[in-house]
N, C-alpha and C positions, 0 to 999 in steps of 0.2 A: 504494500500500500504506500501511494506518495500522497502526503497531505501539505497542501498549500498554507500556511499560516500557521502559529501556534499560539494563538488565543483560547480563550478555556474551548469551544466546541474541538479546536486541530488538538490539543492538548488532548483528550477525553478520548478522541478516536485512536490518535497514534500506540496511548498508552493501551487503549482496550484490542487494538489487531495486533499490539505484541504480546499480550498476554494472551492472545487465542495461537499464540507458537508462527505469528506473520513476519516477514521481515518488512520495516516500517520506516521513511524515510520522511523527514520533515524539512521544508522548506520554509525560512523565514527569511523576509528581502531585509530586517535590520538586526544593527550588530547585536543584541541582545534577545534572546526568547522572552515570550508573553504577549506581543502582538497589544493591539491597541487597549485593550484590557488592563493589561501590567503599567504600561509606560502611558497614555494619555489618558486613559477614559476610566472605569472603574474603580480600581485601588487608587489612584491618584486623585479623584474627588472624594469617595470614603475616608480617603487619610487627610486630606486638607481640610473636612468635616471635624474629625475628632480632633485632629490640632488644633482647632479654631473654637470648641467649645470646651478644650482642657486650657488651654491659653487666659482665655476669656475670663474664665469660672462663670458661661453660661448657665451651666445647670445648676448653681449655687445661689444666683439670684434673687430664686424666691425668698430666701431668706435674708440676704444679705443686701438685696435692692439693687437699682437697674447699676447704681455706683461701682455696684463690686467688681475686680480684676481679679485673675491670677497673677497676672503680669502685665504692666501699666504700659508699654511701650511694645507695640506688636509690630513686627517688618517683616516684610516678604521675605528674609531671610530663614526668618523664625519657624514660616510654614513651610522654604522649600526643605529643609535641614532633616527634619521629621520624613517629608516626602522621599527623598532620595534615599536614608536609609531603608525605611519598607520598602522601595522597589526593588534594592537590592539584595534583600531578604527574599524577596518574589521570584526574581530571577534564579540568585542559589538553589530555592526548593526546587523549581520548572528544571534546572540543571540533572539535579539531581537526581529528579524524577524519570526523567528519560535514561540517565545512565544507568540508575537500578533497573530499568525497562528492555535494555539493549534499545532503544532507540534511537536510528541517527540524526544527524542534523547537517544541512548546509545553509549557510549564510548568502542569499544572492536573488536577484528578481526573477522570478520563472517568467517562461512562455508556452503556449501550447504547441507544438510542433504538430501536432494530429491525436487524435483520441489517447493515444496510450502513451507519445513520449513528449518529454519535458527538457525545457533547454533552460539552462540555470546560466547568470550571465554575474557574478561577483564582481563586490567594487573595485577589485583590484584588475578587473577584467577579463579573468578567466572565466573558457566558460565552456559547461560540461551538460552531460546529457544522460538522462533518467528515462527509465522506463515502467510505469506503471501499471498490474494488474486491476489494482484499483486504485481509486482518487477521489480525494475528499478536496473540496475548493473553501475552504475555511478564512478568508484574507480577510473579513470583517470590515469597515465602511471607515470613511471619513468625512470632516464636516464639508457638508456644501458652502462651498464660497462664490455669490455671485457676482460678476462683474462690476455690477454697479456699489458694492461696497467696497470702500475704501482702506482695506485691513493694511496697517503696519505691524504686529506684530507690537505695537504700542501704549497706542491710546485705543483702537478698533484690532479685538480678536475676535478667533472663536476658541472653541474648546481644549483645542491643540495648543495655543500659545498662552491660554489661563495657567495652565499649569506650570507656567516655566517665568512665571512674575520678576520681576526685579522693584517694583513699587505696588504699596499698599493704594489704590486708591482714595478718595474724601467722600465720592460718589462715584454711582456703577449705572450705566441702562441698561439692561438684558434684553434683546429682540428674540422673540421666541419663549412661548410658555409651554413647551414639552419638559420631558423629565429632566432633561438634562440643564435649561434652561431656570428651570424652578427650583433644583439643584442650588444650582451655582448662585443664583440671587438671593434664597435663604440662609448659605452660609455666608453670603458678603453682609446683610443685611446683621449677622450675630456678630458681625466685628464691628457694630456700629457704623456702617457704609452705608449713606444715604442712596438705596435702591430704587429705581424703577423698570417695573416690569412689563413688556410691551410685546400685547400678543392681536394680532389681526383680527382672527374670530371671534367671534361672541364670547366663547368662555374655553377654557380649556382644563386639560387633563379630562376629558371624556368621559372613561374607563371607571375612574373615581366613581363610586358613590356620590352623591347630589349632596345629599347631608352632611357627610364626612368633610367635601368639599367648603363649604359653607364656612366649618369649624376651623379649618385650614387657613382660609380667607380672612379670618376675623382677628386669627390667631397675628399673622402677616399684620394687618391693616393698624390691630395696636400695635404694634413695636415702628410703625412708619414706614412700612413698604407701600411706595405707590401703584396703583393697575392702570395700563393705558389698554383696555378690552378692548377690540372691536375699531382700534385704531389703524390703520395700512402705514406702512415706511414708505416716506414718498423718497426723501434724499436723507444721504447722511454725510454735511460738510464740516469743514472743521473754521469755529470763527478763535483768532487769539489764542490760537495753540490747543485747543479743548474739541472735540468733535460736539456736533450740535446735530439731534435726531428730527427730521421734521417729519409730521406725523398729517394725515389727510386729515382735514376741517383747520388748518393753520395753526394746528399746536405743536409746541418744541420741546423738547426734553435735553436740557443741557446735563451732559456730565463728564468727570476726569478720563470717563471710561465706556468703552462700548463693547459687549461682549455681545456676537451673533450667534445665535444657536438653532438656527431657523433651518432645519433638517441635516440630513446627513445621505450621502450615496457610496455604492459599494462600489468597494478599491480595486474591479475589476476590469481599470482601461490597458494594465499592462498583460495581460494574460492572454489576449491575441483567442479570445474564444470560439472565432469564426472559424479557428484550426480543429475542432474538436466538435463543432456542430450545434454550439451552446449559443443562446442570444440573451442578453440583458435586458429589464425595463427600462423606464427615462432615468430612472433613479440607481443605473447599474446594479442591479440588482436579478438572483436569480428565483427561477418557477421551481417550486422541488413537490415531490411527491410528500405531503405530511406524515405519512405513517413511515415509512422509510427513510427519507430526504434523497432520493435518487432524482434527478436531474431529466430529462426528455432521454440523454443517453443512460442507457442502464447502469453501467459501469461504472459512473462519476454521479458521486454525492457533493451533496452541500449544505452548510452548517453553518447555525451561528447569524451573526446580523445581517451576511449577504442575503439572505433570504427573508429580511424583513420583519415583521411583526412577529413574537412578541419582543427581540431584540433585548433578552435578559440574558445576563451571564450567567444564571442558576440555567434556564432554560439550555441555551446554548450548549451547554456540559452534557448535558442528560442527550441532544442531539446529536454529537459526536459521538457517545456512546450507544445509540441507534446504530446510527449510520454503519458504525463499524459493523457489529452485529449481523446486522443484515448482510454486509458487504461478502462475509466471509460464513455466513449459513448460519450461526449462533442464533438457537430457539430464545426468545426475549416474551417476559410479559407482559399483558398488554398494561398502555402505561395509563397508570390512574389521573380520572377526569381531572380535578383539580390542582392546579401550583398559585402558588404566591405570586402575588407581584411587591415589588420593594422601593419605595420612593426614597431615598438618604436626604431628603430636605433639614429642613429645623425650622419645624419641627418634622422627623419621621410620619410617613404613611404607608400603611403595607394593608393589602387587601386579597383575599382568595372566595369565590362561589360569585354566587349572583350579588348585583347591587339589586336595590331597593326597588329602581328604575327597570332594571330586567327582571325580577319577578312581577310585576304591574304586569309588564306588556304582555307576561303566557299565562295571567288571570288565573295564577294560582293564590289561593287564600294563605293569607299571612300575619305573623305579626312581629312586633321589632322588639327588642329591650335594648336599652343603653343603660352604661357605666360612664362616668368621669372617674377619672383618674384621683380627683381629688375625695373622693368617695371610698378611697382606699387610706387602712392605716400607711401601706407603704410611699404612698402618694404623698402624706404627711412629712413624712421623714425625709424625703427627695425634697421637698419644698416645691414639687409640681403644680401650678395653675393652671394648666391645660392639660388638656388628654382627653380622649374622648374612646369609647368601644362599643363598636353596634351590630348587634348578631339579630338576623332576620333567619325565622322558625317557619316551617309551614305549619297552621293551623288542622290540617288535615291526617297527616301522619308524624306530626312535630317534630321533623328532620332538620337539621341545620339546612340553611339552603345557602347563607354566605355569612363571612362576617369582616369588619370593616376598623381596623382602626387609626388612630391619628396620635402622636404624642409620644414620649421619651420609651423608647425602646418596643416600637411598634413593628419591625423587621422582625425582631426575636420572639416576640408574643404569638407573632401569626399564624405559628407553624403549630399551636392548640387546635385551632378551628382546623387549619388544613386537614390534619388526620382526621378528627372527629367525622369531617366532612367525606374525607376517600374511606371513610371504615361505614359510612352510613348510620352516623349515630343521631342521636334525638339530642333534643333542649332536656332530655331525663339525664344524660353525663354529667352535664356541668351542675344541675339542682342537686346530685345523688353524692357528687365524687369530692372528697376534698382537696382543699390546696395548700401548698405551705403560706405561712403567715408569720411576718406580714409580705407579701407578695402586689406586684401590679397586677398577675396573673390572675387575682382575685377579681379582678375586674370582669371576667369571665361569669362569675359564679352571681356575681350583681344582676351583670346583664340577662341571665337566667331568669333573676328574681322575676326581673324588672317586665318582663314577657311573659313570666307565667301569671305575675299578679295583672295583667291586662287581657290574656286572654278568658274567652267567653266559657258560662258551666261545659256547654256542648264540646269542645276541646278539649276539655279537662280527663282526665283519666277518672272511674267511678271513686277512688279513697279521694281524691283532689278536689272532686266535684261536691262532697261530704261532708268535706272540711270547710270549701268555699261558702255552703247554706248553714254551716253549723252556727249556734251562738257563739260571742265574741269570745268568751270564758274557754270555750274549746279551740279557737284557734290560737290566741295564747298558750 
């Protein structure tokens, strides 16, 4: 097997056809393994994240007030110092990992030469030639830059040049309210960086729950994040050394900094795919068979963000390790309905099942309970103000159907519901089962409460319904 790329989906395959006894060859066009994952996109916002709210003593505020610092004087040096070393930690294990694997590796930009061979072209300019029984096209996306913005690498980036800072900004404007954009503006915004956020369409994040969204928003709008919703970028010039956004209906958004985040396309214009019979979308991007990720040609797979939605690195991994499977005959089972999704803003969002919104629309009967966070002993002791967890039940067979949360360690909590949900459990788990305390995780058990004491006798289970008509004295 030759795998184009080694971000986590070329990662996940290469390691899984060695360990099926394949010889496995990875190609990566830069000097380091981990592909945009490792070095731009992933671990390098998750880590300027956690630098920025240990720095800070964001999480400590509730108690201490919006005054409080860890450290009074924060500089881009601060955050990349931190950054550099975990990527370098990143890289070692990825090393590693292939050498305990027997996996090899070359360094250089491939091309398709025809279905099966591969022409590898190194900086140094040599250039050597692979032949492939199978093929995974793993290269993963980079940001779309369009002409009419004016990126230096300065005062106007995108996501590629955020990470390699040399000044803290005073103010930020984010173009683009996808994840990565909503990312990057809720951490500028926890170093105190007068933010705005400027997204075209009516509302975004989608996918989100409606509610949860709301809470998100509100969360943003007190600490002084601006929304330019529904706004279009007409120009972006720079007056006095400062880029200046103008926005249709004659509004401007001046700030130190412009970051573009407004989509991304897949890094496959050097790959020469017309050699192999493969064609891209507008957005370079390839068509794969979902259950497998095989390509229109049987033999070449693809994985990971070239293929677009859902573009998670959780995701992505479990794809590579598909794809291998398949490639090489490996019985796989079939893989459970539900994953997480994971927003690393600040505050965190992580959601798995239906929103609220898609159970409405297939008019299945339902009901919601919510927890706040501050509802929790443990909530107390964090000095948490927000947080919010909202688990929709169906009234019918009281199955989980989603649940949704927002607030300090909302990534890690969500993987309760997720099982609950892939193992087909009821709103009876989380009323029946205990949890350690004090826990946010209790937050869970609230939200149980909180739905069972609104749903109707008729839902109720016969002891439940007994208890619900009983005098006050018995429900005590």
């Amino acid at each position: 097997m030759v795998v184009i790329g080694s971000g986590p989906s070329g990662r996940r395959a290469s390691v899984q056809a060695a360990k099926l006894g394949r010889s496995v060859l990875v190609i990566e066009k830069n000097a380091k393994l981990g592909g945009v994952s490792v070095h731009t996109g992933t671990i390098p916002s998750k880590t300027l994240r956690e630098t920025v709210l240990n720095l800070t003593g964001y999480r400590e505020r509730g108690f201490y007030g919006l005054a409080y610092r860890a450290k009074q004087d924060i500089a881009a040096g601060d955050l990349m110092s931190r950054l550099n070393k975990t990527l370098d930690h990143e890289v070692q294990g990825l090393d590693h990992q292939f050498m305990r694997n027997r996996v090899h590796t070359m360094h250089g930009v491939a091309r398709f030469l025809d279905p099966h061979e591969i022409e590898i072209t190194a900086d140094a300019g040599e250039v050597h030639r692979v032949r492939g029984e199978r093929i995974v096209i793993a290269v993963g996306t980079r940001p779309h830059r369009p002409d009419h913005v004016p990126f230096d690498n300065r005062t106007v980036l995108d996501s590629d040049g955020i990470v390699a800072l040399q000044q803290l900004p005073n103010s930020l404007a984010v173009i683009g309210a996808g994840v990565i954009g909503v990312e990057y503006a809720t951490i500028f915004s926890a170093l105190d960086v007068r933010v705005t956020l400027i997204e075209p369409r009516e509302s975004f994040l989608d996918f989100i729950d409606r509610e949860l969204m709301s809470e998100f928003v509100y969360q943003l709008r007190d600490r002084g994040v601006s929304f330019r919703i529904g706004d279009t970028v007409e120009q972006i010039r720079m007056e006095m050394g400062q880029p200046v956004v103008m926005l249709s209906g004659g509004r401007r958004v001046r700030a130190e900094m412009v970051l573009y985040t407004a989509g991304r396309v897949g890094a496959t214009d050097a790959l020469e795919l017309s050699n192999c019979g493969l064609k891209v979308d507008n957005r370079g991007r390839l068509a794969v068979n979902p259950q497998t990720f095989q390509t229109s040609v049987p033999h070449i797979y693809a994985t990971g963000d070239v293929i677009g939605f859902p573009s998670l690195a959780s995701t992505s991994l479990e794809q590579g390790r598909i794809a291998a499977c398949h490639a090489f005959g490996a019985q796989l089972p079939p893989a459970p309905k539900f994953f997480p999704y994971g927003i690393y803003s600040v505050p965190e969002i992580s959601t798995v099942g239906m929103t609220e919104e898609e159970v409405r629309q297939k008019n299945i009967a339902y009901e919601c309970g919510l927890a706040r966070f501050r509802e929790t002993s443990r909530g107390h002791i964090m000095g948490i103000q927000g947080g919010l967890l909202k688990m929709i039940v169906s009234l019918d067979s009281r199955k989980l159907l989603g649940v949704h949360i927002v607030g300090e360690g909302a990534t890690e909590l969500v993987h309760i519901g997720q099982a609950v949900l892939n193992l087909g459990g009821t709103l009876d788990y989380f009323l029946e089962n205990t949890f350690n305390y004090p826990t946010l995780a209790e937050a869970y058990k609230i939200a149980a409460l909180d739905a069972w004491n609104r749903m109707t006798p008729r839902t109720l289970r016969p002891e439940e319904a007994a208890l619900e008509n009983a005098p006050p004295e018995a429900a005590d």
